[in-house]
Residue, then its C-alpha position, 0 to 999 in steps of 0.5 A: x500500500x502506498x503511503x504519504x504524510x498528511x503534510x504532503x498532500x496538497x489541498x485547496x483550488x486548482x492553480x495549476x494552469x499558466x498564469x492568464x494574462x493573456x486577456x489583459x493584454x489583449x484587453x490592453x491592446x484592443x484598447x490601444x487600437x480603439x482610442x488610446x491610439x497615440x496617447x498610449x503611445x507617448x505615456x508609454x514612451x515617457x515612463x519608459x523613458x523615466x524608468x531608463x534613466x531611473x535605472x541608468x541613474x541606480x544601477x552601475x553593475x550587475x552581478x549574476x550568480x548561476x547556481x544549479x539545477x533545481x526546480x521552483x518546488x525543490x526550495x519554495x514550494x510554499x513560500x509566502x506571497x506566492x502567485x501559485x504554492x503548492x500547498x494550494x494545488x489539488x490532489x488530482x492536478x499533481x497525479x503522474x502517468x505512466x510512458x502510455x498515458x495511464x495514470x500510476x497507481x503509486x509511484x516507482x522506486x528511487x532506481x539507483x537509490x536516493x543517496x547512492x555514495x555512504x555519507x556521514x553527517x553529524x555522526x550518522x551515515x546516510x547511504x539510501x538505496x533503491x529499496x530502503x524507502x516505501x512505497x509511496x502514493x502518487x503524489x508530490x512528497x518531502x525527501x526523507x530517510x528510511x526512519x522518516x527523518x527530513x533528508x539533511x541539506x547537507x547530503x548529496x543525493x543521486x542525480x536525475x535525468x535533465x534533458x531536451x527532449x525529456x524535459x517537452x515530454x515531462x512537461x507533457x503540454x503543460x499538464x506537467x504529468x510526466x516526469x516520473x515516465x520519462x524520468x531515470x530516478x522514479x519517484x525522487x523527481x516529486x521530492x522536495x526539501x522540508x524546512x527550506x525555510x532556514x536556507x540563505x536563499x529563503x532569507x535573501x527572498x524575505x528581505x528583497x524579491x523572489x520571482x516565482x514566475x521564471x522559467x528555464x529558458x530552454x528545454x533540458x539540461x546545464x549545457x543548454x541552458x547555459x548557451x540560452x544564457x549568453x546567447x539565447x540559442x543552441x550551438x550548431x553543428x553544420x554538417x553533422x551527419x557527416x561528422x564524428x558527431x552523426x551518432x548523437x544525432x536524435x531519431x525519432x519515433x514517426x516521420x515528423x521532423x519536429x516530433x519530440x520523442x526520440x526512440x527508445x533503447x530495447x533496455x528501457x521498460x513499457x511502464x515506468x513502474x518497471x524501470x527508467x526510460x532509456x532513449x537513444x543518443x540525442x545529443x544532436x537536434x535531426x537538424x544538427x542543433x546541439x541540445x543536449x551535453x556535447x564539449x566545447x571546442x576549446x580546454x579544459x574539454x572532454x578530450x584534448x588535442x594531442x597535437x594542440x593542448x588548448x583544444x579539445x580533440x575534434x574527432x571526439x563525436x561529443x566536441x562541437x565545432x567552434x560557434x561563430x553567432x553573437x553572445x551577450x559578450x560580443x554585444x557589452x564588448x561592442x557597446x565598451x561595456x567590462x565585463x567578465x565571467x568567473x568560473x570556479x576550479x577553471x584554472x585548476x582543470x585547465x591545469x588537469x586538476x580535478x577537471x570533469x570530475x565527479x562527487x566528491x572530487x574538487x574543485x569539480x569544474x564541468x567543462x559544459x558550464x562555461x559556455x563562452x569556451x563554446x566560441x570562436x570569438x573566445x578562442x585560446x589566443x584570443x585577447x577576448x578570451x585573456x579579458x573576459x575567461x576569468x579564473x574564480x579560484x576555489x573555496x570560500x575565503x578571498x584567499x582562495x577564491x579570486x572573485x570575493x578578492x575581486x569583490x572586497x577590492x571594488x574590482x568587479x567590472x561593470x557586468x559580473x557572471x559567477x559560476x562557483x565550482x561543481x561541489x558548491x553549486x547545487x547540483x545533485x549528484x556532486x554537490x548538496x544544497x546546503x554546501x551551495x546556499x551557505x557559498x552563495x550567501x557568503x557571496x552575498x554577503x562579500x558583494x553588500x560589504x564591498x565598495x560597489x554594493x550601492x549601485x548593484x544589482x545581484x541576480x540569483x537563478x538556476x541554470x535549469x531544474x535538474x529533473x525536479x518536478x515542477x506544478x506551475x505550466x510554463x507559458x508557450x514559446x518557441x522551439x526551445x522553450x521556456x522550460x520548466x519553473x526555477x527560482x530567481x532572486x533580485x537582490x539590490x539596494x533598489x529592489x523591492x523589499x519583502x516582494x514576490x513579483x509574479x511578472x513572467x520571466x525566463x533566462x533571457x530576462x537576465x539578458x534583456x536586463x543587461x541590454x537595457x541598462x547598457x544600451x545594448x543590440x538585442x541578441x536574435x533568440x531573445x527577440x525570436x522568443x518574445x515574438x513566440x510569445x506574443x503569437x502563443x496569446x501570452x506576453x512576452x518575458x520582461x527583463x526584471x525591471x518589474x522587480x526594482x523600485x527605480x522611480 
């Protein structure tokens, strides 16, 4: 018999659906057309106009910290003031079906197990395998031990699949049904963490702005969502059918090209209660866009060039070619913009120590989370590339850690991406959520006392979900996504205090902020995606500005 705490089961009105603007704006735009006419327009302009200079006035540097691979439920599920919690979501609106539509009578078992590596923590050994656990409704639940214990932050779990093609079929349209199916970890991708409420980050969103309303900008993965970052598209492999790389081409089920279910592998299961989904390689797009995990062209890679050590190997079929498109880089660099990314472990791996390595291992840097490293404008050599390609050091201290020396020295340039090491960040499977919140607060911490807090702006987000279920549908968009729900947090001097604001943001946002604040050439994908938007009946994703008090 499948089991579940009383304080898991959600209880009150549905809100699952996206949130429904859509008539407002269309109500806005009809009235716009009706009468308002060129009214509307000039108001728009000048408030537009004031809030520029309101902003150009208060913010001279933003600071945005890229942690990892949690949904929105994994950390707030029900934090105050939210739009939709959890809480208030029905039983029947978070149920889960199986690879063919049938709803799960209870949920599968964590395969592989919920904390696979023996662990110690505070004098007890933490190690939960696929057994340990009973069984349990079907329903979202809190991560606990075998004894009913709230699982520690401090222990690091098994990872879960977080992919491009599973993360449409996990969204399911919207219904948000399926990612127990087309998971790999049954039922852990409905955990979520009990008493958030003493996290770093649950007090930085108390005191300035928790948007619960950001979604992933892309469909999947790290190594996607990352590429979405500075350049709001994938990479592309021309010619990929012809290349080392055509065996990570994606085949799908049917003739449409723009299908969304690969094939499966004979090994994966017909029921999810059975066993994981297992696909066939799909690191490529039927038409050579990367979309899920493939290296860079350049080190620390997956591979090295035996005749070029600053370059991956390019017969390797997981190296992608060097990219040529613009980034949020080559805009602030055309616009005479500073601008850096710091990186955790990024000299340590180019040095081949603790490069690609996993749990436990430091300063664990993953090759696939530097995303400039993917293009030529970045290439060794490059003076771009010496500027901008900052080494953050490791650790916790500003002796160790070349980005709080930068801060406790008021060196940080005008825009500031930190990305800390593998063990620090969040992600299941190779760092604990208590090992990441306490670094990134630190971090916090270093950017108000240092001399530049008072014109800064500091966004926290995750780069994706990490496989972790989700309630809210995300708006429809283009191709790529949005994806799945994730928290953002704006912290500033000039952000609104104690605010939860619902406005609809993605992972281009932080992009769109940066292009207004500086003036700057709007990137092709961002403008794609705001357009698809529109077209779907939704408005298009706003560039944080919602969550400052600047006039």
């Amino acid at each position: 018999m499948a089991t579940q705490d009383d304080d898991d089961l959600p209880t009150g009105p549905s809100q699952i659906d996206a949130p429904d603007r859509r008539s407002v704006l269309a109500g806005l735009v009809a009235a716009g057309a009706a009468g308002l006419g060129g009214v509307a327009v000039a108001n728009d302009r000048q408030s537009r106009a004031l809030a520029d200079a309101a902003l150009k006035s208060k913010i001279d540097h933003i600071v945005v910290i890229y942690a990892e691979n949690r949904s929105f439920n994994n950390l707030f599920a029900d934090f105050p003031g939210l739009q939709r919690p959890l809480s208030a979501v029905p039983p029947e609106a978070a149920l889960q079906r199986d690879r063919d539509g049938r709803l799960l009578t209870q949920l599968p078992p964590v395969w592989e197990g919920l904390v696979p590596l023996q662990q110690e923590h505070q004098g007890r050994t933490y190690q939960i395998g696929a057994q340990d656990l009973p069984p349990r409704a079907n329903a979202p639940f809190k991560l606990r031990t075998p004894d009913g214990e709230p699982l520690p932050h401090e222990v690091v779990t098994r990872d879960l699949v977080h992919a491009f093609y599973n993360n449409q079929l996990q969204i399911n349209g919207g219904r948000n049904d399926g990612f127990v199916a087309w998971g790999d970890s049954g039922q852990m991708v409905m955990g979520r963490y009990g008493d958030t409420s003493k996290l770093r980050l649950w007090e930085l969103a108390r005191e300035f702005t928790l948007c619960d309303n950001f979604f992933m900008g892309a469909f999947g993965g790290s190594f996607l969502n990352h590429q979405y970052l500075v350049a709001a598209r994938p990479p592309y492999y021309p010619h990929a059918d012809q290349s080392p790389a055509r065996g990570q081409i994606a085949v799908m089920e049917g003739d449409d090209p723009h299908a969304i279910r690969p094939k499966q592998k004979p090994t994966s299961t017909p029921s999810a209660m059975d066993g994981p989904v297992r696909l066939v390689p799909n690191a490529l797009s039927p038409d050579f866009y990367a979309v899920n995990t493939m290296g860079p062209p350049f080190s620390p890679g997956f591979t090295v060039d035996p005749e070029r050590p600053m370059y991956a190997d390019p017969s390797d079929s997981m190296t992608v070619p060097p990219q040529v498109h613009k980034t949020i880089g080559d805009m602030l660099t055309a616009g005479g913009v500073d601008w850096a990314w710091y990186a955790g472990g990024f000299a340590a791996a180019l040095a081949g120590k603790g490069a690609l390595s996993d749990y436990p291992a430091k300063p664990n840097f993953q090759a696939h989370h530097q995303p400039l490293n993917y293009f030529a404008s970045f290439a060794p050599g490059t003076v771009e590339r010496d500027r901008r390609l900052r080494d953050a050091g490791q650790g916790e201290t500003a002796q160790t850690n070349h980005f709080l020396a930068d801060i406790a020295a008021g060196r940080l340039p005008q825009v500031t991406y930190y990305k800390p090491e593998g063990d620090l960040n969040m992600h299941a499977g190779y760092s604990s959520v208590a090992a990441g919140d306490q670094h990134i607060g630190r971090v916090v911490d270093a950017l108000r006392a240092g001399p530049q807090w008072d014109k800064m702006l500091v966004v926290i987000t995750f780069d994706e979900n990490g496989g972790w279920w989700d309630h809210v549908a995300p708006p429809k968009g283009d191709r790529w996504g949005p994806g799945t729900r994730v928290a953002a947090l704006v912290i500033s001097p000039h952000a609104k205090r104690g605010e939860v604001d619902h406005s609809i943001y993605d992972t281009g946002s932080i992009a769109r902020l940066i292009t207004r604040r500086f003036e700057l050439e709007k990137l092709p994908g961002l403008m794609e995606r705001e357009q698809a938007m529109i077209a779907a009946g939704g408005p298009p994703p706003g560039d944080l500005t919602g969550a400052l008090q600047l006039v």
